[in-house]
LOPATI-552806 format. One record per residue: residue in three letters; x, y, z of N, C-alpha, C in turn; residue number from 1; chain. Coordinates in pm, 1 decimal, decimal comma. Layout:
N
  res        nu        nv        nw       cau       cav       caw        cu        cv        cw    n  chain
  ALA         X         Y         Z         X         Y         Z         X         Y         Z  NUM      A
...
***
This chain:
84
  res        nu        nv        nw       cau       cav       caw        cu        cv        cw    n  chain
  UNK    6936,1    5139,7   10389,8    6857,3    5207,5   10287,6    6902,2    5166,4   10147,7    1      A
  UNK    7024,8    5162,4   10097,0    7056,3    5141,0   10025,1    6981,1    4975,2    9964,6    2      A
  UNK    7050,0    4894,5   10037,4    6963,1    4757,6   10039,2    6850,1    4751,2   10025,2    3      A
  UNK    6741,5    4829,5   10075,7    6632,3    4854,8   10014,2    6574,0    4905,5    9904,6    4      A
  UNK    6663,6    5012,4    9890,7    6639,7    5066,3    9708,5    6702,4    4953,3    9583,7    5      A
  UNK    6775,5    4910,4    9624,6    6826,9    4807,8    9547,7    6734,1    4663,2    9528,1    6      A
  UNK    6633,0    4643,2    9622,7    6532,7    4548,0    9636,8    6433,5    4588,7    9575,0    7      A
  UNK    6395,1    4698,8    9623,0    6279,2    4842,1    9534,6    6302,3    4790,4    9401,2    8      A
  UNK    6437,7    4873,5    9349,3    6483,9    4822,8    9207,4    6434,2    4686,2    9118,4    9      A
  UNK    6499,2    4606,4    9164,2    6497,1    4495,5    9113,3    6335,3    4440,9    9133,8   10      A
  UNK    6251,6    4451,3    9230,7    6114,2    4420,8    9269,2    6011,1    4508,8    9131,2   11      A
  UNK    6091,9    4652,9    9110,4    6049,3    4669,9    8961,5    6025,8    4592,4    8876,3   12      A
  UNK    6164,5    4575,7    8824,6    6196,6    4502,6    8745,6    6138,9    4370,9    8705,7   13      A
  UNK    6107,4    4297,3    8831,5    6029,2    4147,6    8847,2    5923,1    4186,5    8778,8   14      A
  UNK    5865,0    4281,3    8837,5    5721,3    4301,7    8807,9    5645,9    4336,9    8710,0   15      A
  UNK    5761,3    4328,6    8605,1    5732,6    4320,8    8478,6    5757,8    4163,5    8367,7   16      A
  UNK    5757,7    4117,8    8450,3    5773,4    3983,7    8457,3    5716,2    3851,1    8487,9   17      A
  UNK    5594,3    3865,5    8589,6    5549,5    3770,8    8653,6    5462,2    3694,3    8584,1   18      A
  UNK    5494,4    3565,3    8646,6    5429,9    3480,5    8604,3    5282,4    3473,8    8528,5   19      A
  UNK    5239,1    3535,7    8613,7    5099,2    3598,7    8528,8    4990,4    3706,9    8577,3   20      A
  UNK    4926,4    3801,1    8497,8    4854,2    3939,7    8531,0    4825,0    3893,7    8632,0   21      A
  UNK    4845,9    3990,2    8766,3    4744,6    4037,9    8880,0    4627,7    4040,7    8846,8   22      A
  UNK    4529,4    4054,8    8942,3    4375,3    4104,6    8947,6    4413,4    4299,8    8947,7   23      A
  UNK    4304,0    4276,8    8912,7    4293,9    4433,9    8920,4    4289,3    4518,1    9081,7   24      A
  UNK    4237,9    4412,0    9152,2    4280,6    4525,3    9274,4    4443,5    4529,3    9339,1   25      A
  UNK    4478,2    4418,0    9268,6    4628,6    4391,2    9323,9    4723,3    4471,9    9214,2   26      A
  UNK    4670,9    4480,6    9113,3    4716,7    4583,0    9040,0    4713,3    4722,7    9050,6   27      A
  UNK    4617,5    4767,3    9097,3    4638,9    4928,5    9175,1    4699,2    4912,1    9283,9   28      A
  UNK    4674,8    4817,7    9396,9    4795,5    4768,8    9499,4    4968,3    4857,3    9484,7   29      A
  UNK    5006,8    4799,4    9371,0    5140,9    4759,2    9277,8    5130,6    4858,4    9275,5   30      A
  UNK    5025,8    4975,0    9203,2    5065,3    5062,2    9163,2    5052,3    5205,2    9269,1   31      A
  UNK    4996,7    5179,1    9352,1    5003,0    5317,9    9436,0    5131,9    5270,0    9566,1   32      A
  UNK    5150,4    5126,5    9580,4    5293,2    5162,6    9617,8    5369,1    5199,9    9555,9   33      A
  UNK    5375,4    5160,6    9445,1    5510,7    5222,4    9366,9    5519,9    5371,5    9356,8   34      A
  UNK    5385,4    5474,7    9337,2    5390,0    5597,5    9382,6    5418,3    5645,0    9495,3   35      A
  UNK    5372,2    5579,1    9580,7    5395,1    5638,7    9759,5    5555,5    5598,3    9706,1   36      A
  UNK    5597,2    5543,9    9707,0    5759,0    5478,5    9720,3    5822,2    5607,5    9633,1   37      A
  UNK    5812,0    5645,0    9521,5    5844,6    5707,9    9453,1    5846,8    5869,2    9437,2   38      A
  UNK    5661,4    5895,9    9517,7    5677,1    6047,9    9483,1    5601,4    6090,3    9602,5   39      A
  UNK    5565,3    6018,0    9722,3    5492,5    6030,0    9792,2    5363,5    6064,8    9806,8   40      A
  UNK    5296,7    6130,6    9887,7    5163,9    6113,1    9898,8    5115,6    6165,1    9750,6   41      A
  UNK    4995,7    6161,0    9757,7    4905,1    6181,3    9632,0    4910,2    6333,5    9589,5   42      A
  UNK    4927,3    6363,1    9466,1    4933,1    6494,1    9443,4    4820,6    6507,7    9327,2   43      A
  UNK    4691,4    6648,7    9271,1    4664,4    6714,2    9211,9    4529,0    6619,9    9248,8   44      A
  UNK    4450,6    6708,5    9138,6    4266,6    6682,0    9158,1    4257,1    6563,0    9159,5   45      A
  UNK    4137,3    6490,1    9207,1    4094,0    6371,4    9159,6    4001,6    6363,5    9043,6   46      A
  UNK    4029,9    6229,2    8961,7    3966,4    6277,9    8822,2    3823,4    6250,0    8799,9   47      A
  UNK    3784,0    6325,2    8702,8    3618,7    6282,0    8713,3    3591,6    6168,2    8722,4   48      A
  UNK    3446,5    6163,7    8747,2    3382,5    5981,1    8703,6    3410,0    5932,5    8599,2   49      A
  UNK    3424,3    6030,4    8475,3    3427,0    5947,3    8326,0    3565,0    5872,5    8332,1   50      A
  UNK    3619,8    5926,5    8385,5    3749,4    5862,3    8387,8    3783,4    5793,7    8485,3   51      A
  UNK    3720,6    5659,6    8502,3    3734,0    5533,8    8589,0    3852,0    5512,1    8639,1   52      A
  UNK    3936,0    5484,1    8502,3    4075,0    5416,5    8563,9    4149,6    5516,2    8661,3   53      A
  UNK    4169,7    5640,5    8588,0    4229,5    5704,0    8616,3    4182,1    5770,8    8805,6   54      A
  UNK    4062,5    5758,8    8834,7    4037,2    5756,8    8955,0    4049,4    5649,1    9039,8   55      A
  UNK    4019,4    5519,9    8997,8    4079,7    5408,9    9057,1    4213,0    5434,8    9096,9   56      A
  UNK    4271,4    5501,5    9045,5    4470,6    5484,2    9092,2    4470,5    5579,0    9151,4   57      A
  UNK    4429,6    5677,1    9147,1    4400,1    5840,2    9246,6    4343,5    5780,7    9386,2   58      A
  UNK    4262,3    5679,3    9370,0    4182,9    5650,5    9509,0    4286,5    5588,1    9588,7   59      A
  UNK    4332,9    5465,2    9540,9    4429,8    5342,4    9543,2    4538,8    5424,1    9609,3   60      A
  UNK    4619,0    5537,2    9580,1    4721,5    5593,2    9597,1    4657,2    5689,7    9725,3   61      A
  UNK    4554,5    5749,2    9713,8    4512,5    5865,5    9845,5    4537,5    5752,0    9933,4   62      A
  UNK    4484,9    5611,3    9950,5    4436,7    5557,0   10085,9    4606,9    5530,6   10157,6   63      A
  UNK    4733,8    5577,4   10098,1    4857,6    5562,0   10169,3    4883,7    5669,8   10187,8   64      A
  UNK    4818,6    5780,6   10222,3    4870,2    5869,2   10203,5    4957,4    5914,8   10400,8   65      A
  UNK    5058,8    5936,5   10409,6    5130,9    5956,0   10488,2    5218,1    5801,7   10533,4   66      A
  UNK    5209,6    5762,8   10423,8    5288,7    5609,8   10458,3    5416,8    5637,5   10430,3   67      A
  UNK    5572,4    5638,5   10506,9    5713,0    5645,4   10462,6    5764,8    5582,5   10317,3   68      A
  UNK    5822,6    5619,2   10278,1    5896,8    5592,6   10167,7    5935,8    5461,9   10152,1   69      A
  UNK    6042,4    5432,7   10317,1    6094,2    5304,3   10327,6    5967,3    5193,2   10363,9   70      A
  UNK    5863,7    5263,2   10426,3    5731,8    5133,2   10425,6    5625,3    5123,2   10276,8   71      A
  UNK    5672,8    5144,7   10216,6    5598,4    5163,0   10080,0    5672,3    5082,5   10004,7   72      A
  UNK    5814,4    5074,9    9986,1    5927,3    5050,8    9905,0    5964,1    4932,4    9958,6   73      A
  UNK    5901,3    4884,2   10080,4    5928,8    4749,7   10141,3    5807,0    4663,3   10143,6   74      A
  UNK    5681,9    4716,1   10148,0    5540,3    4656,8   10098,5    5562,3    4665,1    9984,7   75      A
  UNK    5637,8    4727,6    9890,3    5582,4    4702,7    9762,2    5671,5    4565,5    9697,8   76      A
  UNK    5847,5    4550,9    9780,3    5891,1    4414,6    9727,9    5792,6    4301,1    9765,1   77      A
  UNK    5791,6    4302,1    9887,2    5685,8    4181,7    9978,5    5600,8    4117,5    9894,6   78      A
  UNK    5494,1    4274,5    9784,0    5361,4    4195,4    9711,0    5470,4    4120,5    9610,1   79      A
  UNK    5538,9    4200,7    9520,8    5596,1    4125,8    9425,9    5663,7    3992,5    9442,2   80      A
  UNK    5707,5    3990,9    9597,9    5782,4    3826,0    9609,7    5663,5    3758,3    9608,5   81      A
  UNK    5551,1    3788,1    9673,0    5443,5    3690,5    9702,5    5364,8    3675,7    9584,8   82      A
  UNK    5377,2    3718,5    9408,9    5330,9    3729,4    9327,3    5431,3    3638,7    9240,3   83      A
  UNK    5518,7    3600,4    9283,0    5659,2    3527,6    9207,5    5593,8    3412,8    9178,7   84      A
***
């Protein structure tokens, strides 16, 4: 576990870094693992229509919902190596 949070970590870190912007679906990708990894399943309303983005990442994040910590936190290095 440890080894994994420490990969988690640093897979952050990359990912502020890469070579160049994701697409946008690989970018909510990125980002609802990093929530499942972080705070687990999806929490509070989903947001209206006017607010696109903000439901895009609400959606993005519901569709893991009951995914482990350690399978979230290990899909989420995987995209970032394969984004290197």
């Amino acid at each position: 576990m440890a080894n994994l949070k420490a990969a988690f970590d640093k897979a952050v870190a990359d990912s502020k870094t890469l070579p160049e912007k994701p697409d946008n679906m690989t970018l909510l990708k990125i980002y609802s693992l990093y929530k499942q990894a972080t705070e687990g399943d999806v929490q509070g309303k989903r947001p209206g229509f006017t607010d696109m983005v903000g439901r895009a990442k609400h959606d993005a994040w519901a569709t893991l919902k009951g995914k482990g910590t350690d399978a979230a936190m290990q899909e989420y290095v995987d995209l970032i190596e394969s984004l290197k």
